[in-house]
N, C-alpha and C positions, 0 to 999 in steps of 0.2 A: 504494500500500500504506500502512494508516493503522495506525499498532500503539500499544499502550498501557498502559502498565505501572500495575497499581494494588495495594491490598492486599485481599488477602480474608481478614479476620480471622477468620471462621466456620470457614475450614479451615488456619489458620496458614501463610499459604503468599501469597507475592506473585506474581501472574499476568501475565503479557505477553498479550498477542490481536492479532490482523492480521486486519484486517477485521473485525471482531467476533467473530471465533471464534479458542479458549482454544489459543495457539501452546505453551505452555509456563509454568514454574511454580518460583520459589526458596523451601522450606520454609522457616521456622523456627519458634525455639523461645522467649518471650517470658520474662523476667523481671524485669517493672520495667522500665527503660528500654535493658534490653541484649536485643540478637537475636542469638541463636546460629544460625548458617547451614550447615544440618547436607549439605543436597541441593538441587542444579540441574539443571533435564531441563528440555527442548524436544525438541517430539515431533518425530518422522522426517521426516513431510513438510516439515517447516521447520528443519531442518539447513540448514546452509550460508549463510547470509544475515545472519550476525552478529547473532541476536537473542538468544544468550545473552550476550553483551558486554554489549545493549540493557536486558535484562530486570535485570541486576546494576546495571547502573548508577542505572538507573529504581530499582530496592529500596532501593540504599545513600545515592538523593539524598533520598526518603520517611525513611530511619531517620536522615538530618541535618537533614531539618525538623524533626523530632519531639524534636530533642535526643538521641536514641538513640546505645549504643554497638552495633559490629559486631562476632561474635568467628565468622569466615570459614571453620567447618568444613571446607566441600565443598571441596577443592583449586582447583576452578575459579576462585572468587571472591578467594582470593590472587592470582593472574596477572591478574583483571581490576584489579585494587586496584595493581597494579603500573602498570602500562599508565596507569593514570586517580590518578595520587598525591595528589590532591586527595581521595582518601577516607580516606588512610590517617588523618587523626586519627581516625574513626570507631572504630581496634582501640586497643584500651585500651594503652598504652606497655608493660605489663608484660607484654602476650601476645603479641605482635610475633613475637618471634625463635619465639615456637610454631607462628605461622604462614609463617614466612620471608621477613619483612616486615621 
């Protein structure tokens, strides 16, 4: 199983795929160099396999190349940010406690 997380700017929205076809998807919302991360979905038949862990991690290591901040809407992407503390500089120090960070 080869999976790959990249951005798709045209539909604001960072994509995971397995095997080449589209497993799932992290929205955001761009301003400048901060991505608001509003929603995470992986579609049904690829539940269970830890690719939304994959697919967040993949997005948050793309908005630290980039110099980007993260401000982690979707509840999901706090608990991965938890688990992986290496991203927390990404939430800007004054939004933190809004996301339970």
């Amino acid at each position: 199983m080869t999976t790959t997380v990249a951005d798709n700017p045209a539909s604001s929205r960072f994509e995971i795929t397995v095997d080449g076809e589209l497993a799932g998807f992290l929205d955001y919302r761009k301003d400048g160099d901060e991505y608001a991360l509003p929603h995470t979905r992986i579609f049904t038949q690829f539940e269970g396999r830890g690719l939304g862990t994959e697919l967040v991690t993949g997005a948050l290591a793309l908005i630290s190349e980039r110099g980007g901040t993260a401000l982690p809407y979707c509840p999901f992407v706090p608990k991965v940010i938890r688990d992986h503390p290496e991203y927390l500089e990404l939430v800007p120090k004054d939004q933190r406690d809004t996301f339970g960070l």
